[in-house]
C-alpha positions as CSV (number, residue, x, y, z in Angstrom):
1,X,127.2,-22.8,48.5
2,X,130.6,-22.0,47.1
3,X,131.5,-19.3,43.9
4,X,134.4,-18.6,42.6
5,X,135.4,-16.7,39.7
6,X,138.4,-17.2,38.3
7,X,141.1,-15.3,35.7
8,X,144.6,-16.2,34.1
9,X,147.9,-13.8,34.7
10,X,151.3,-14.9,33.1
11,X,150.2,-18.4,33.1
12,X,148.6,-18.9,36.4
13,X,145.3,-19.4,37.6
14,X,144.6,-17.3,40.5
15,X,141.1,-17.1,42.2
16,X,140.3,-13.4,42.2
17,X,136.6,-13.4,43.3
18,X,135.4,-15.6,45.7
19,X,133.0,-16.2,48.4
20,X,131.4,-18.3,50.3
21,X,128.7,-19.2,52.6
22,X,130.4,-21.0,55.8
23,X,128.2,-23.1,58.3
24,X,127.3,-21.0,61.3
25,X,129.2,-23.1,63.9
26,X,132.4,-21.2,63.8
27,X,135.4,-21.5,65.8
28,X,136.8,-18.1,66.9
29,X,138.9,-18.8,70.1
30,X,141.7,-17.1,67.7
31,X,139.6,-14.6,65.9
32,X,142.7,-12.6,64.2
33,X,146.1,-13.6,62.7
34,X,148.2,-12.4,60.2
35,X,150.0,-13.7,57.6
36,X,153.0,-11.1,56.0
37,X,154.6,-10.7,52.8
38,X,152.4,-12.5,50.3
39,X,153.0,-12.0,46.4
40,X,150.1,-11.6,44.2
41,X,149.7,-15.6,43.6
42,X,150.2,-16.1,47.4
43,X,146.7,-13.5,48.3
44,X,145.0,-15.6,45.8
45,X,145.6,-18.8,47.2
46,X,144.8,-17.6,50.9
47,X,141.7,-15.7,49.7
48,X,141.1,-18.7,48.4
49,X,141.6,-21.6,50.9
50,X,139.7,-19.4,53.4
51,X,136.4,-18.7,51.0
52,X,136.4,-22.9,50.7
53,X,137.8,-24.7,53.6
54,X,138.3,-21.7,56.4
55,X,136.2,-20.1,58.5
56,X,138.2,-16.4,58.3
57,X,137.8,-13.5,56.0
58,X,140.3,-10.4,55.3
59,X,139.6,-7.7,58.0
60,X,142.6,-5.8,56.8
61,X,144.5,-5.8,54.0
62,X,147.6,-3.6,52.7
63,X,150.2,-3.5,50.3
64,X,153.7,-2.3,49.2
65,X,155.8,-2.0,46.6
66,X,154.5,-1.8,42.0
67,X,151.5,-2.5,40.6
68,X,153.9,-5.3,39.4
69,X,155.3,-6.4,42.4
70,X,153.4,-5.9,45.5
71,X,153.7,-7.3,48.2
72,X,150.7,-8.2,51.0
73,X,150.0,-8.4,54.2
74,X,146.7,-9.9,55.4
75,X,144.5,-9.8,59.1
76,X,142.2,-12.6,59.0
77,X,139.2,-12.7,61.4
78,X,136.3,-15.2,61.9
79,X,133.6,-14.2,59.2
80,X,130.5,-15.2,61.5
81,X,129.5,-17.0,58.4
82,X,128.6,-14.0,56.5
83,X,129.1,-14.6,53.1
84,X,132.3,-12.4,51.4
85,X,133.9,-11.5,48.2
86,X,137.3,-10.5,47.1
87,X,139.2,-9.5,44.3
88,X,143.1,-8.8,44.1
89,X,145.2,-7.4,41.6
90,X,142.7,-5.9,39.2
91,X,143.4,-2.5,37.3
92,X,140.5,-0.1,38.0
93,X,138.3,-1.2,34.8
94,X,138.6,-4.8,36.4
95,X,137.9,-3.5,39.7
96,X,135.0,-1.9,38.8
97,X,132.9,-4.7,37.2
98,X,133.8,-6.5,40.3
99,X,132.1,-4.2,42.4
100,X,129.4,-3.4,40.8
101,X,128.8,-6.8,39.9
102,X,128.8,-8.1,43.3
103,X,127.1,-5.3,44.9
104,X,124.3,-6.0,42.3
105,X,124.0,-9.5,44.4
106,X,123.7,-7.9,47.4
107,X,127.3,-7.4,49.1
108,X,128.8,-4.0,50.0
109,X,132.7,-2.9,50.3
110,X,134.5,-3.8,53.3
111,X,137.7,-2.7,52.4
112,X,139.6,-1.7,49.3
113,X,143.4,-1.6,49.0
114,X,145.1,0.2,45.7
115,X,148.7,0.1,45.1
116,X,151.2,1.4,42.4
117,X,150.6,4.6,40.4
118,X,148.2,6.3,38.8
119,X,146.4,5.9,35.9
120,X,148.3,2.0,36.1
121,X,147.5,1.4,39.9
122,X,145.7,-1.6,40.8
123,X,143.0,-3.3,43.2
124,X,142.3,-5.8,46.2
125,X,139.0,-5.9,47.8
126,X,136.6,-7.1,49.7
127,X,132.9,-7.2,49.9
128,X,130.6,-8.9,52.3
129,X,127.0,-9.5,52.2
130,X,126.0,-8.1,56.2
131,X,122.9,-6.4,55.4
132,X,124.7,-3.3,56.4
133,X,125.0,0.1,53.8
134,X,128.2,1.0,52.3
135,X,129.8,3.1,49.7
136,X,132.7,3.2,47.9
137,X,134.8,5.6,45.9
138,X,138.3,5.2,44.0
139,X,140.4,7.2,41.9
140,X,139.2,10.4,44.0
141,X,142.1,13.1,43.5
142,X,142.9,15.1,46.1
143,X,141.6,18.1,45.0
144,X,138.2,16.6,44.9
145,X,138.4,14.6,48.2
146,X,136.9,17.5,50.3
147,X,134.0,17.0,47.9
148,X,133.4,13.3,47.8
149,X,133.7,13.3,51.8
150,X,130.7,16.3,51.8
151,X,128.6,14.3,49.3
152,X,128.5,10.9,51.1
153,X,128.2,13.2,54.4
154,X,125.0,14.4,53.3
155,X,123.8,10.9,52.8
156,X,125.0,10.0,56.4
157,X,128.0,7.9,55.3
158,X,131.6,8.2,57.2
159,X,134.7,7.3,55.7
160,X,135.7,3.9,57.0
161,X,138.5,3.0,55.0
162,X,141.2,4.7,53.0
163,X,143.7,3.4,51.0
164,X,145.9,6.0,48.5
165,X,147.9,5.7,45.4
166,X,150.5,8.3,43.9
167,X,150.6,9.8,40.8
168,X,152.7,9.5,37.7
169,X,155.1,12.3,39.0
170,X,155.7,14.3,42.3
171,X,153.5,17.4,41.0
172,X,150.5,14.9,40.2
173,X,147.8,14.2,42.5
174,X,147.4,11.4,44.2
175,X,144.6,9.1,44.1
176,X,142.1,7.4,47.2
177,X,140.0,4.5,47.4
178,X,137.7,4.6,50.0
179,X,134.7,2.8,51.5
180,X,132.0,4.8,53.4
181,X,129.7,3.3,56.1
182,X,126.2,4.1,57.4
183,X,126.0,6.4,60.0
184,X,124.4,4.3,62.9
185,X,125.0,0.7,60.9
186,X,126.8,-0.5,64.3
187,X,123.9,1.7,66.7
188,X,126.1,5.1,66.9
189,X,126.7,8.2,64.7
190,X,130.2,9.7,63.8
191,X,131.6,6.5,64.5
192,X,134.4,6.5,61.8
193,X,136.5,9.3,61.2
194,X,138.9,10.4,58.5
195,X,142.1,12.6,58.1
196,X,143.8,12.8,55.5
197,X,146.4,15.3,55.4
198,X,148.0,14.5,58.1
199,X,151.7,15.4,57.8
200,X,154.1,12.2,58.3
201,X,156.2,13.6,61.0
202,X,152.9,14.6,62.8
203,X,151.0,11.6,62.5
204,X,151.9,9.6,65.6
205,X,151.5,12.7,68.1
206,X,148.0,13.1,66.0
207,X,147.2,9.6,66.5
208,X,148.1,9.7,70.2
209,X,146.6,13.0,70.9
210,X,143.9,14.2,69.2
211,X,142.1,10.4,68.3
212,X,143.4,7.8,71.0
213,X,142.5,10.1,74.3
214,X,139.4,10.7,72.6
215,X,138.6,7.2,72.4
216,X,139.6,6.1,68.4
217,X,141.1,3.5,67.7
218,X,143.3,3.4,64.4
219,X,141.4,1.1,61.3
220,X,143.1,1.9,58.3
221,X,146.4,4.4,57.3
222,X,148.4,5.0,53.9
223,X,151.5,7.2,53.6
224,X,151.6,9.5,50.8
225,X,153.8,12.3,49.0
226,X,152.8,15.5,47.0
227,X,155.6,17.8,45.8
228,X,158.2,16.0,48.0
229,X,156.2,16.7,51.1
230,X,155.4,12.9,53.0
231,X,151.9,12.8,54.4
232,X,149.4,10.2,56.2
233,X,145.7,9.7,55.2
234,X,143.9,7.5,58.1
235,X,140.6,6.6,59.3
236,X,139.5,5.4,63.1
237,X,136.6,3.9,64.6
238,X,134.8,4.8,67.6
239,X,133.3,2.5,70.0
240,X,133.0,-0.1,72.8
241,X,136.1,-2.2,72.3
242,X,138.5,-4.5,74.3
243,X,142.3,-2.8,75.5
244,X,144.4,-2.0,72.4
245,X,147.3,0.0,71.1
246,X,149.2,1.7,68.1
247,X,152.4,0.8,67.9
248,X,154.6,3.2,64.8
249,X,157.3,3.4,62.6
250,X,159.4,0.0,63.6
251,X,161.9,-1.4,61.9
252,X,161.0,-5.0,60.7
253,X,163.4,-6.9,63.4
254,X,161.3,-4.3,66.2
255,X,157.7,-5.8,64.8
256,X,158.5,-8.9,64.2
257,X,160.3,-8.8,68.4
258,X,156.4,-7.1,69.0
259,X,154.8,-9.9,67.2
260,X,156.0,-12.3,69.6
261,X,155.5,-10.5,72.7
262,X,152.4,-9.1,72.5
263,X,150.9,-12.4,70.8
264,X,152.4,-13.9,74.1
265,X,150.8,-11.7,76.5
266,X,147.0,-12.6,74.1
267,X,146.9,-9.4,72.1
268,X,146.0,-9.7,68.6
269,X,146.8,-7.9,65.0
270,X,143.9,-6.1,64.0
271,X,146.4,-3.8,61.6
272,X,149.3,-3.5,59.6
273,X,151.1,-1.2,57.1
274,X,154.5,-1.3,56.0
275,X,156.2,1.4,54.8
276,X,159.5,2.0,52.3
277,X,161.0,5.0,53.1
278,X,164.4,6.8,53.7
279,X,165.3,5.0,56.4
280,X,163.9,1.7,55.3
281,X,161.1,-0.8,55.6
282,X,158.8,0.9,58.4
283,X,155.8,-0.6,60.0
284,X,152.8,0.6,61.7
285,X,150.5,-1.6,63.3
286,X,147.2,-1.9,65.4
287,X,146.7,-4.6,68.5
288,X,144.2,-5.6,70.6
289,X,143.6,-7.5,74.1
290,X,140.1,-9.3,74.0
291,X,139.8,-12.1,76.5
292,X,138.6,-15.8,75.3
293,X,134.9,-15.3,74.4
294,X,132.3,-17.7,76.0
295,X,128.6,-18.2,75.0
296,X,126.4,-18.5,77.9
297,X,122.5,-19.0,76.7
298,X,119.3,-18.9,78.5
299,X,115.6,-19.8,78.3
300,X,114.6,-23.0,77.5
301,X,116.8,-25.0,74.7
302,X,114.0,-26.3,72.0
303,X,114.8,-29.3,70.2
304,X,114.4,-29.0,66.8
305,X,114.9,-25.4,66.9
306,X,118.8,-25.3,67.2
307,X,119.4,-23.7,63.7
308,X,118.2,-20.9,65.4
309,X,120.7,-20.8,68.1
310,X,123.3,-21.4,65.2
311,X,121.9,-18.3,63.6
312,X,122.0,-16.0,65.9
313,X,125.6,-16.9,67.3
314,X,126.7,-16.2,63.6
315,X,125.1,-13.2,63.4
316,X,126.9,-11.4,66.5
317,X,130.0,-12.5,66.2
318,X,130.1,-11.0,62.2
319,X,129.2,-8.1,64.0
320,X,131.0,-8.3,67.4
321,X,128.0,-8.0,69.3
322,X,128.2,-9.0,73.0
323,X,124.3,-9.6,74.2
324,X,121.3,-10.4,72.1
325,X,117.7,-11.9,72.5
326,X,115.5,-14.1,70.1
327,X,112.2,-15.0,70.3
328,X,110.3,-17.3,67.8
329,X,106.6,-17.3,67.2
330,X,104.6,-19.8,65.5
331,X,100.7,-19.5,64.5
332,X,100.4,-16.8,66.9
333,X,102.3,-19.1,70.0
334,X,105.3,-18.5,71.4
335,X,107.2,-21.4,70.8
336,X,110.8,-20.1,71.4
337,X,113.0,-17.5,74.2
338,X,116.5,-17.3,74.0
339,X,119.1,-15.2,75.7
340,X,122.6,-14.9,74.5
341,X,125.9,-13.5,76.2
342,X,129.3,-13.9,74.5
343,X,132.3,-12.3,76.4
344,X,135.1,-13.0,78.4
345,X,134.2,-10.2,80.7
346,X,133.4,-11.8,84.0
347,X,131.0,-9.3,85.4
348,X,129.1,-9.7,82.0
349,X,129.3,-13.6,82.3
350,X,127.8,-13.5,85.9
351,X,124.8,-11.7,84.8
352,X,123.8,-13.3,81.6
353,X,121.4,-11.8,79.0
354,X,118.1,-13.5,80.0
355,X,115.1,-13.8,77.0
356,X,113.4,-11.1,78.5
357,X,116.0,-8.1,78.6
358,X,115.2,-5.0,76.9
359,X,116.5,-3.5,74.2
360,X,116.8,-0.3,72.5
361,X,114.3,-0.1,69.2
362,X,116.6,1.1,67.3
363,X,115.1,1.1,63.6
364,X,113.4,-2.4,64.2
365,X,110.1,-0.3,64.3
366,X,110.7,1.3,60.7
367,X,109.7,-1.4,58.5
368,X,106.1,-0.8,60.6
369,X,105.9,3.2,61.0
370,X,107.0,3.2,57.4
């Protein structure tokens, strides 16, 4: 099933929410790519050729440059066939009747980019329906960050993604759109973390000191400046993941010489800001080395039965996990055991998950202590 909402700006019809629900086969030998320097109409059309023909859904998404005249750049990765949402170029009303219309149908923010300047800034988003808990926030000023970041603390959300806007002049506030995820939605606490007053000619000796030897890798960063003073909010995850690396401030010719190399050498874009600043167009961006995934399955194949196979491959790769184990019952009679391993890691691949490993509970049990 295919929805798309659709609105008219200066004469052209640009798809602005969308989503779709994508057949569980999916192809993700080249799980990320980017695509740089779209204009408003030029997001719409990719959100939309990806919510009806592809297979891909925005897993990071910044901009640059007026509310008028931004300009994009976009990290697609392989939706799993989770269904997703998105909305671009929406003014904060706009935005807001998107999100709470589409959380009211069961999706929750993934990420939310704002861009221009307060109270005339303006949205992209996305939502995705993962059964996961999220939270969002926009408009927050910065004297009332510290408060918002308490609140959804106390409700055991972390600060995934940050995105910030300035004010109308140097002395006002600047603004931040956020999303907040579950603490223990992935199977780990503190998972994400958030700084956000970090000050520019810090922020790579922060990044390489106090979060990368600590095991964080970079997910979201936007440059800011209060009072003439440049600073960097950012947000990094926490977990088991495949080689990667930061790479800061290039100049455009330097990223786009990095785009080639380390594409050649089978890393992939997971992140990218650009920059305008004193010394020009400056870009920041994330990278990561995951070798070619392979599914290996065990137990016995059932025929008849393979749309639960198809199922449960789309369900860990939306969620990047590496082992998992169905079983199926049937008027009290096993009547299906599966095993499933996806990884390129050969020591992994050698000893596949079988039907009968073990698992940690997790919260599985709550819906029966409840």
């Amino acid at each position: 099933m295919i929805q798309m909402n659709w609105s008219v700006a200066c004469g052209v019809v640009m798809a602005v929410g969308l989503s779709a629900s994508v057949m569980a086969d999916q192809d993700c030998d080249e799980p990320y790519e980017l695509i740089q320097g779209l204009d408003v109409d030029g997001l719409g059309a990719i959100l939309l050729y990806e919510a009806v023909f592809g297979d891909d859904w925005p897993v990071s998404l910044t901009a640059r440059g007026t509310a008028a005249d931004p300009v994009f750049d976009v990290v697609l990765g392989c939706d799993g066939g989770v269904p997703w949402v998105a909305c671009s170029n929406e003014d904060a009303a706009g935005y807001q009747s998107f999100f709470e219309d589409s959380a009211a149908d069961g999706y929750r923010p993934m990420l939310v980019e704002v861009y221009g300047t307060y109270p005339n800034e303006r949205y992209a988003a996305v939502m995705v329906n993962d059964g996961q808990a999220a939270r969002g926030r926009h408009r927050v000023a910065l004297s009332d960050l510290d408060d918002t970041l308490l609140e959804l603390e106390q409700q055991n959300y972390e600060p995934s993604w940050v995105s910030v806007c300035q004010g109308a002049s140097q002395f006002a506030e600047p603004r931040f759109a956020l999303v907040f995820e579950a603490e223990g939605a992935n199977w780990s606490t503190d998972r994400y973390r958030l700084s956000a007053t970090i000050p520019a000619a810090d922020f790579e000796a922060t990044q390489r000191d106090s979060f990368q030897r600590a095991g964080d890798r970079l997910r979201s960063m936007a440059t800011w400046t209060y009072i003439g003073v440049p600073f960097v909010a950012a947000t990094w995850v926490r977990e088991i993941q495949p080689e990667w690396q930061v790479l800061h401030g290039q100049s455009a010719a330097a990223f786009s010489n990095t785009v080639d190399e380390l594409e050649s050498a089978g890393f992939e874009p997971t992140f990218v800001r650009r920059v305008d600043g004193d010394s020009g167009l400056r870009v920041t961006s994330g990278w990561q080395f995951d070798p070619p995934r392979t599914w290996i399955t065990t137990g016995d194949e059932v025929p008849g039965l393979s749309a639960f196979d198809d199922g449960m491959k789309a369900y860990m790769q939306a969620r990047d996990a590496t082992q998992g184990a169905l079983a199926v019952s049937k008027d009290g009679r096993l009547v299906m055991a599966r095993g499933y391993t996806w990884t390129g890691d050969p020591v992994m691949q050698s000893i596949p998950t079988e039907p009968t490993a073990k698992f940690r509970f997790g919260s599985v049990s709550k819906p029966i202590t409840a």
